[in-house]
C-alpha positions as CSV (number, residue, x, y, z in Angstrom):
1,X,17.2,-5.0,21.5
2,X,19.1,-7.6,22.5
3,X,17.5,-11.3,22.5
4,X,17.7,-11.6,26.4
5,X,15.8,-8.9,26.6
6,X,13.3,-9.7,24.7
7,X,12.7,-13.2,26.0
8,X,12.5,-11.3,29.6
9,X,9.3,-9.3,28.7
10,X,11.4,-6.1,28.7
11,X,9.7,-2.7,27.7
12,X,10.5,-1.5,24.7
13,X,9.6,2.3,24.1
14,X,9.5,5.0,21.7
15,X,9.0,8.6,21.4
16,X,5.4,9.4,20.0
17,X,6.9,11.6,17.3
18,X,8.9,8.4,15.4
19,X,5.2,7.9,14.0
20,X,5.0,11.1,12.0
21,X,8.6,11.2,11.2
22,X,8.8,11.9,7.7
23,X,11.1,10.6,4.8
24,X,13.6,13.0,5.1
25,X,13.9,12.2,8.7
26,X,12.4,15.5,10.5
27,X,9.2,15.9,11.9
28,X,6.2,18.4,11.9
29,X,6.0,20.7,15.1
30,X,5.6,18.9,18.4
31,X,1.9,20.1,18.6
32,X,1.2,16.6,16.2
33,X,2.1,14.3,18.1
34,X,2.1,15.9,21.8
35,X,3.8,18.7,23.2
36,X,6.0,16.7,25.9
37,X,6.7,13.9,23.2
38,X,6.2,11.2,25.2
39,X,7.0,7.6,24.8
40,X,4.8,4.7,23.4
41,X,5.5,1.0,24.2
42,X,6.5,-1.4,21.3
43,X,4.2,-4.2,22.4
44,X,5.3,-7.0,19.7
45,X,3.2,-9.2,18.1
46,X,3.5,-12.8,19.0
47,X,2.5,-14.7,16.0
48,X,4.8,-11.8,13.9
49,X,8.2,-12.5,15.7
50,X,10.4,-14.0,13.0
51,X,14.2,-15.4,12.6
52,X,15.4,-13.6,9.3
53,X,16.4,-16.1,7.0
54,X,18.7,-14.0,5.3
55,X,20.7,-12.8,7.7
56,X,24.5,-14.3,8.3
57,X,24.2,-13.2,12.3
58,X,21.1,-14.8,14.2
59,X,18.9,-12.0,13.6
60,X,14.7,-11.3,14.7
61,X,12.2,-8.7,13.3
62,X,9.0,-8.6,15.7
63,X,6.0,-6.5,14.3
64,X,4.7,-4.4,17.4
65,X,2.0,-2.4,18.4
66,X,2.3,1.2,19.3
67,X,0.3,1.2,22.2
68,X,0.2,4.3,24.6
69,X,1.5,4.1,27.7
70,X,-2.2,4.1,29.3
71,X,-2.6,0.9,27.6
72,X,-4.8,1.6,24.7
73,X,-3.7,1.9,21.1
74,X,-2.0,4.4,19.8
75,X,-4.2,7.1,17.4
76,X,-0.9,7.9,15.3
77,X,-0.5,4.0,14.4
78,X,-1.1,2.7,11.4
79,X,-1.5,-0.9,12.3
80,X,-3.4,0.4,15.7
81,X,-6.0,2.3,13.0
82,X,-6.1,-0.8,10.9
83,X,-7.4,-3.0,13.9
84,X,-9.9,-0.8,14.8
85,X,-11.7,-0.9,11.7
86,X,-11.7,-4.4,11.6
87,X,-13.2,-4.2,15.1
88,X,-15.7,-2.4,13.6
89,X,-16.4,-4.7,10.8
90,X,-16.5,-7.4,13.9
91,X,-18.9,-5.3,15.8
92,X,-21.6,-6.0,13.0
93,X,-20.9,-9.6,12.4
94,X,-18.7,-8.9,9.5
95,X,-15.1,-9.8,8.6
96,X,-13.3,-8.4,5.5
97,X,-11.3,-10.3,3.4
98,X,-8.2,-9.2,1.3
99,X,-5.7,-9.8,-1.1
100,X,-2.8,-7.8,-2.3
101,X,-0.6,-7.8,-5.1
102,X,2.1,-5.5,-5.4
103,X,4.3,-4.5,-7.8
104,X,8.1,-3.9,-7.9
105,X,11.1,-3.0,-10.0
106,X,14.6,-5.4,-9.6
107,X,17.5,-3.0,-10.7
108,X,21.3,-2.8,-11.0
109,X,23.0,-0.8,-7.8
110,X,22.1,3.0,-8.1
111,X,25.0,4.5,-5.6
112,X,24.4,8.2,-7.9
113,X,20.6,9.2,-7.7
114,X,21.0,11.6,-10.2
115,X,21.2,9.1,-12.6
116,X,18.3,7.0,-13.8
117,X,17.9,2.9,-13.1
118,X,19.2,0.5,-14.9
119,X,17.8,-3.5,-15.0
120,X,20.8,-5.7,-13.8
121,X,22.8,-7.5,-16.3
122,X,21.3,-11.2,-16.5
123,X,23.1,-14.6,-16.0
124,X,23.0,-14.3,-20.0
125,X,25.3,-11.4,-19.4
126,X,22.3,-8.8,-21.3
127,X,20.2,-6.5,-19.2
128,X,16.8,-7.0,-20.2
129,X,15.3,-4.3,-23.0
130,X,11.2,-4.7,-22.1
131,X,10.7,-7.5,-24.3
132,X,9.9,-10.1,-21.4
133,X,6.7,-9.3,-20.0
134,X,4.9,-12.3,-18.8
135,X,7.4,-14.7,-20.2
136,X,7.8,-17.4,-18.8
137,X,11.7,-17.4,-18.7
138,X,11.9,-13.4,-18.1
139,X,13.2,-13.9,-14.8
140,X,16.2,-16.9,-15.3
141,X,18.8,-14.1,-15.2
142,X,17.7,-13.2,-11.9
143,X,17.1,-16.7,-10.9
144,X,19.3,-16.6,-7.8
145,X,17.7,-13.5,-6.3
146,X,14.6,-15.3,-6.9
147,X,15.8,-18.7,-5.5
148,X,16.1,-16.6,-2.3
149,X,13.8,-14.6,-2.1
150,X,11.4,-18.0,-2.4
151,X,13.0,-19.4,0.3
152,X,13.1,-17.0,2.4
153,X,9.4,-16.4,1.9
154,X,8.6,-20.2,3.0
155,X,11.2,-19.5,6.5
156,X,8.9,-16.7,7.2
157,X,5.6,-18.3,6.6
158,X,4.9,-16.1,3.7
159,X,2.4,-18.3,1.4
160,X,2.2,-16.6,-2.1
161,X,-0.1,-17.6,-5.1
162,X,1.8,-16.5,-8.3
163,X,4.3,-14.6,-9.0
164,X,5.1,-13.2,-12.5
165,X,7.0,-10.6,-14.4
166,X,5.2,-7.8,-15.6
167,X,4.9,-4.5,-18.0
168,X,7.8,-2.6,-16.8
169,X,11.6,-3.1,-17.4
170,X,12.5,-5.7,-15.1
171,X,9.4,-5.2,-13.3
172,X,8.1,-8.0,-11.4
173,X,4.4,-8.6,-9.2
174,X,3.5,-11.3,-6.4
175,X,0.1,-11.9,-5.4
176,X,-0.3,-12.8,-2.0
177,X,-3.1,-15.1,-0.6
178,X,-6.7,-13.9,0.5
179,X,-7.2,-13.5,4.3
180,X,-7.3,-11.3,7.5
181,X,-6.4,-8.2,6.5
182,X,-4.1,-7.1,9.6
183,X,-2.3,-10.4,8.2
184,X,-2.4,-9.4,5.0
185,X,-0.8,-6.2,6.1
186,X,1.7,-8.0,8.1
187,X,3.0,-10.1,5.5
188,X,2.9,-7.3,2.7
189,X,5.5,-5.4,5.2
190,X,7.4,-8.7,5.5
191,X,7.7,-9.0,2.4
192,X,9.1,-6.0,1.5
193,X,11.2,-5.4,3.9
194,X,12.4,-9.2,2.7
195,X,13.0,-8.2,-1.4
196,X,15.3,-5.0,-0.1
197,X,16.9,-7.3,1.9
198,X,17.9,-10.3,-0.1
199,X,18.3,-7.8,-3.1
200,X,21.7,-6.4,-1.3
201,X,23.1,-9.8,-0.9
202,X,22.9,-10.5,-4.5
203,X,24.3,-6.7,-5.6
204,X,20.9,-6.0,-6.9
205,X,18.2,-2.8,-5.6
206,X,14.9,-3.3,-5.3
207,X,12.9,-0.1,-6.1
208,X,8.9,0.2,-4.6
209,X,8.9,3.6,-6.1
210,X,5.2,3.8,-7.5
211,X,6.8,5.0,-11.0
212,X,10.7,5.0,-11.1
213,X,11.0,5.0,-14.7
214,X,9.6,7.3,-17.4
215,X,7.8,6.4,-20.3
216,X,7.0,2.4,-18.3
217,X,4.0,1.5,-16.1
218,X,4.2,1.8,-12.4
219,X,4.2,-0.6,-9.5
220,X,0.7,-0.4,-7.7
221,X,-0.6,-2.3,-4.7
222,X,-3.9,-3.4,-5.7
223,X,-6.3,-4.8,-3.1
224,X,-8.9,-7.5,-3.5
225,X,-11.7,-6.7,-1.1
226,X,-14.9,-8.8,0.2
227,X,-16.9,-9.1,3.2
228,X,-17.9,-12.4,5.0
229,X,-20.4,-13.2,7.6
230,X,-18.5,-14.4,11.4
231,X,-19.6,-17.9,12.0
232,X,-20.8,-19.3,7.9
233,X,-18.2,-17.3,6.4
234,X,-20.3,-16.4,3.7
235,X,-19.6,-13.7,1.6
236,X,-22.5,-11.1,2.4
237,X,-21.7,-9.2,-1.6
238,X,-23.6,-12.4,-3.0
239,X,-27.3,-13.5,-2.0
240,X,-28.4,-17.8,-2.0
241,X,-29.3,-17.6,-5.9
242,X,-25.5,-15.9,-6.7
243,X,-26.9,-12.3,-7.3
244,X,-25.0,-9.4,-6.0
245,X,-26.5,-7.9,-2.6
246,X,-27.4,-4.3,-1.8
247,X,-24.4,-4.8,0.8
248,X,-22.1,-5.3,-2.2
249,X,-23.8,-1.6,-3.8
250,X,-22.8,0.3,-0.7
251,X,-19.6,-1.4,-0.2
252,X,-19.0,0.2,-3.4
253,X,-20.6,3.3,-2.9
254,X,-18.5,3.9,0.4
255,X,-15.9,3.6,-1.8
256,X,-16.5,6.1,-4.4
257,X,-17.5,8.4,-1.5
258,X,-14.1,8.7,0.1
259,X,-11.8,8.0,-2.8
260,X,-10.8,11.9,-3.7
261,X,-11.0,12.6,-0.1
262,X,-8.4,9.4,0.8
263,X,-6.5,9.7,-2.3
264,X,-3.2,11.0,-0.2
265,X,-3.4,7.8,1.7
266,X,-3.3,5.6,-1.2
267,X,-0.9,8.0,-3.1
268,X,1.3,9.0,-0.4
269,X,4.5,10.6,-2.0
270,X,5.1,13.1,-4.9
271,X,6.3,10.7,-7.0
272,X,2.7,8.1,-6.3
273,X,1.2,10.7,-9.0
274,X,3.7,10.5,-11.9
275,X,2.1,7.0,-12.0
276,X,-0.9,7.9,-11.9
277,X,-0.8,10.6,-14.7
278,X,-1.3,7.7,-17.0
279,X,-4.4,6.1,-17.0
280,X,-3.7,3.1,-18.0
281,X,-3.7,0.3,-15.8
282,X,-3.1,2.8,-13.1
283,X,-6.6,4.6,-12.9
284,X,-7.2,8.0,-11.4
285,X,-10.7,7.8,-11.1
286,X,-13.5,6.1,-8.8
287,X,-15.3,4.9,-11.3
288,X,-16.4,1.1,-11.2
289,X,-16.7,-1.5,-13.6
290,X,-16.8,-5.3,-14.1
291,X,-13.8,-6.5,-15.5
292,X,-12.7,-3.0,-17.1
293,X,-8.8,-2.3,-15.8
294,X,-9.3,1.4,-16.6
295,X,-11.9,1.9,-13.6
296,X,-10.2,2.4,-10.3
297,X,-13.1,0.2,-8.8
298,X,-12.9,-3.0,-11.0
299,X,-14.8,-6.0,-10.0
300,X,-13.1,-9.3,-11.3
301,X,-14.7,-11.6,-13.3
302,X,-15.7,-14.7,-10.8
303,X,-18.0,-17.0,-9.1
304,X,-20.3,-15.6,-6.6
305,X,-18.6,-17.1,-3.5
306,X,-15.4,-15.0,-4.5
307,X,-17.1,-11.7,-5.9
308,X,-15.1,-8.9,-4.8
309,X,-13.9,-5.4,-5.2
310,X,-10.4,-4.6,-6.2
311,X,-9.0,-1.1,-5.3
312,X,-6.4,-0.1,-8.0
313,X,-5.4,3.3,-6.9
314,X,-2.8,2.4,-4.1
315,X,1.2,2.5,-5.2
316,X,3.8,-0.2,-4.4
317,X,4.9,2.8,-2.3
318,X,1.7,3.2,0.2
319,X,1.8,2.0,3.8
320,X,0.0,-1.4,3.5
321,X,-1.6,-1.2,7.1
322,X,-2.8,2.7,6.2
323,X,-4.3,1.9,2.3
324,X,-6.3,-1.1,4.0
325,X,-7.8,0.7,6.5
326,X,-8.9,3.5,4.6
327,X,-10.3,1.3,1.9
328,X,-12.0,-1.0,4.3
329,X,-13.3,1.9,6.7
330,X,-14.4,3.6,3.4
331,X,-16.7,0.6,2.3
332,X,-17.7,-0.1,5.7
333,X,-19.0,3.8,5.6
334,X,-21.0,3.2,2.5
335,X,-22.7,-0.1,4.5
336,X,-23.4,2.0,7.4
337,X,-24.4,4.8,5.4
338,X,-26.8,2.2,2.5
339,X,-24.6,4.5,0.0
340,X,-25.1,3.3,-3.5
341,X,-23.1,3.7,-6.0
342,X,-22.6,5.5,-9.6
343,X,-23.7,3.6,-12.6
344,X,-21.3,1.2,-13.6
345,X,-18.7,1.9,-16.5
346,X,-17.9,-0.2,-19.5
347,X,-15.4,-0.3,-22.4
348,X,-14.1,3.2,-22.9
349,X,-15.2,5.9,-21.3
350,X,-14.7,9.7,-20.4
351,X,-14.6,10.2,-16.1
352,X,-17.4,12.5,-14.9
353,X,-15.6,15.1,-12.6
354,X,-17.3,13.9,-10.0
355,X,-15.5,10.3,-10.1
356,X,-12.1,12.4,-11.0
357,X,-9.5,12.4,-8.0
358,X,-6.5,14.5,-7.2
359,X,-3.9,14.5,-9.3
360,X,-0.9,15.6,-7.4
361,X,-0.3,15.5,-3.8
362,X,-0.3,19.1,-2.9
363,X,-4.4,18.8,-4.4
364,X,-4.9,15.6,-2.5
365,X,-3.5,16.8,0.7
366,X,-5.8,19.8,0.3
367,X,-8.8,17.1,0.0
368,X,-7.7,15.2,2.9
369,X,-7.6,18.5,5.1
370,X,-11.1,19.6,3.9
371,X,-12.3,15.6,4.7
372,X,-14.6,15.5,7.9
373,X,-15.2,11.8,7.0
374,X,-11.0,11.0,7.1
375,X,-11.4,13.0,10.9
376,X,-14.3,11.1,12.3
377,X,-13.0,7.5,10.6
378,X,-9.0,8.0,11.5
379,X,-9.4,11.1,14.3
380,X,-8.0,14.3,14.2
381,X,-4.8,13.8,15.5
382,X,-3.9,10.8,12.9
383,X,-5.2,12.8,9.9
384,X,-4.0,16.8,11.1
385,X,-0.2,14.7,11.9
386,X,-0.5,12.9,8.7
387,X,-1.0,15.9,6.7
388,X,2.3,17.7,8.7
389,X,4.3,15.7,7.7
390,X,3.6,15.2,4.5
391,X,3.8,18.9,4.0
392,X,7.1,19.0,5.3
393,X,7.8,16.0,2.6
394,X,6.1,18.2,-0.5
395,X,8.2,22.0,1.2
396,X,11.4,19.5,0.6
397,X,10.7,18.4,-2.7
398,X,9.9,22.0,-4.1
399,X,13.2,22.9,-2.3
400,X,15.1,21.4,-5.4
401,X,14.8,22.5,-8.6
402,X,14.8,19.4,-11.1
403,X,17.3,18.4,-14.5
404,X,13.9,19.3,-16.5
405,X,13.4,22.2,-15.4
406,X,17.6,23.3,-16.1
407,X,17.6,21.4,-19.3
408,X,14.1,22.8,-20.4
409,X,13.4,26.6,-19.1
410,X,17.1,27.8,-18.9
411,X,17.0,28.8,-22.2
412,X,13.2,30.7,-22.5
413,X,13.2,34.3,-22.7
C-alpha cells in the first residue's frame, strides 16, 4: 500500500485463504479456511516496520498480524499460533528463550531449473570446489554480497553473533542472537527475505532449499531453546547448585513426545527429507544427547546459566514462526504433562524405533493427521488446512516424473 496510507491507519485486508495458499499458488477446497472466504486484517507490527536498505526506490516491509475481523487472532497464522504459545509459557511464569542458526547456499543465477546449481565464480575468477569450509577467507570472493548483506543487517536492527562458511559448496550459516522468540522469528524472516534480496543486486541466488545439492550436507535451522523465570530471569533447566532440574527432563521429554507427530512442521516440503536421509549432522531421530550432533535433541556443552536444548530437525526451508511454536508448545507439553524423557545417547548409536521419525513427507503428513496433540495445541482448523495444502504440494510433485527416474528405469524390462 501506498505510504499515505499507511501513516493514516488505513485497513489493510486479506482473504483468509492467502494463509493456506500453497507453493504452487492454489489452494485446498474452501472448506479450510471458510466457506465464504472472508477477509482478515493485516494489523502491522509497530516495532517490525522497516525502510529496506536495499532498495533504490524508498521502500517499507511491515510484519503484520493476521487478525480476524472480530478482533482476535487468526487460527490459520503462523505468527498468531506462535504468540499464543508464548502466552502460555507467560501464563505459568515462564518465558522461553531462543536462538536460531540457519543455513544457506550462495549460488550463480539458475534461470533453467532443470539444471543443477552452480557456486558463483569468485573475485579470484574460480568458483569454489568444497575445499573452503570454515576458512577463514572462504567467503572474499563474495565479499561484496557480504559487505551488503552486513549492512543491511545493521539498517534493519538485525544483531548477529557469527557468521561462518560451512560444509556445503558455497554454503554459508549465521547465528542469530538469543531472545524472545516471536523476535527471533521476526528477524529470521527478515533476514531471509534480506539474503534473496541483496543476492539479485549482486547477480547471485540465494537458495534455502533444505538440500539443493546431492552428495553435500543440507541447510538446517537449528533452534537453541531454554526456559526462564518472569521477573529473576533465571533459567528454570538449572537448580542454585548448577544441576539440571526435573523442568529441564520434561522440557525434553515433551520434545521426544511430539517429534514424529510434528515432523511435517519442521520438514515441510518434499525436498526437507532428501536432507534428512543422511544422518549426519542432520538427524532423523528424537533421540537426545549431550554434546552428540547425531541426536536430534543435543544439549550443548555450557554453563548452567546457559544450558539449553537445541532442536536439529528443522530445514533452512521451515516457516520460522511455525517450527518455534511447535517446538516450544511441544516442551511446554512435556512440563505440563511432568513427561520425562528416554535415556540419553552417547557416541554412536543405533535409533530405537520408537525415537525414529518419518522419513518422507507423505509418512509425516500421515503422522500429523493421526496427531490429537498437533489438534488440541494448534486447533483443528490450523492443522486439517495445513495438511490440505500440503497434499496438494506432494499430488504436484508426483505429477512429474523426474531425470532419475527417465535416465534409470527407461531401460528395465
Amino acid at each position: 500500500m501506498t505510504a499515505e496510507g499507511f501513516l493514516e491507519g488505513r485497513r489493510l485486508q486479506l482473504a483468509r485463504g492467502v494463509l493456506l495458499q500453497c507453493i504452487m499458488g492454489g489452494y485446498p477446497p474452501a472448506r479450510f479456511y471458510g466457506s465464504d472466504d472472508g477477509d482478515l486484517a493485516l494489523v502491522a507490527e509497530p516495532t517490525q516496520v522497516h525502510r529496506l536498505p536495499w532498495s533504490d526506490e524508498p521502500r517499507a516491509l511491515a510484519i503484520c498480524d493476521a487478525d480476524e475481523l472480530s478482533g482476535e487472532s487468526s487460527p490459520l497464522s503462523t505468527r498468531g499460533q506462535l504468540k499464543k504459545v508464548i502466552a502460555r509459557y507467560a501464563a505459568r511464569g515462564l518465558a522461553p528463550v531462543v536462538a536460531t542458526e540457519l543455513e544457506f547456499f550462495v549460488f550463480a543465477p539458475n534461470p533453467d531449473p532443470t539444471q543443477a546449481f552452480h557456486p558463483p565464480v569468485g573475485l579470484d575468477g574460480r568458483r569454489e570446489d568444497g575445499q573452503s569450509a570454515f576458512s577463514v577467507s572462504s567467503n572474499n570472493g563474495l565479499r561484496p554480497f557480504f559487505s551488503e548483506v552486513y549492512k543491511c543487517m545493521a539498517a534493519l536492527g538485525l544483531p548477529r553473533d557469527t557468521f561462518m562458511h560451512e560444509m556445503g559448496v558455497s554454503q554459508f550459516e549465521i547465528n542469530l542472537l538469543h531472545g524472545d522468540p516471536l523476535l527471533l522469528a521476526d528477524q529470521t524472516f527478515l533476514f531471509k527475505h534480506l539474503l534473496k534480496e541483496v543476492a539479485l543486486k549482486h547477480d547471485l541466488t540465494v537458495v534455502c532449499m533444505a538440500k539443493p545439492l546431492a552428495h553435500t550436507p543440507g541447510s538446517s535451522m537449528h533452534i537453541h531453546q531454554s526456559v526462564v523465570e518472569i521477573g529473576s530471569g533465571r533459567n528454570v533447566f538449572s537448580d542454585a547448585s548448577g544441576e539440571a532440574t526435573a523442568m529441564f527432563r520434561h522440557f525434553i521429554g515433551g520434545q521426544q513426545a511430539a517429534m514424529a507427530e510434528f515432523t511435517a512442521l519442521f520438514a515441510p516440503n518434499v525436498n526437507s527429507y532428501q536432507r534428512l536421509c543422511h544422518p549426519y549432522a542432520s538427524p532423523n531421530n528424537a533421540c537426545w544427547s549431550h554434546d552428540n550432533r547425531a541426536a536430534g535433541l543435543r544439549i550443548p556443552a555450557s554453563s548452567p546459566v546457559a544450558r539449553r536444548v537445541e532442536n536439529r530437525l528443522p530445514g533452512a526451508d521451515a516457516n520460522p514462526y511455525l517450527v518455534l511454536a511447535a517446538s516450544l508448545a511441544a516442551g511446554l507439553h512435556g512440563i505440563e504433562q511432568e513427561l520425562e524423557p528416554s535415556e540419553a545417547i552417547q557416541g554412536e548409536f543405533v535409533v530405537p524405533d520408537n525415537l525414529a521419525l518419518p522419513c518422507t513427507l507423505h509418512a509425516a503428513l500421515e503422522r500429523l493427521k493421526r496427531s490429537h496433540l498437533a489438534r488440541e495445541l494448534f486447533g483443528p482448523e490450523f492443522i486439517e488446512g495445513y495438511i490440505a495444502s500440503k497434499t496438494m504440494e506432494l499430488t504436484s510433485f508426483f505429477d512429474e516424473i523426474t531425470p532419475w527416474e527417465r535416465r534409470v528405469l527407461a531401460a528395465q524390462a
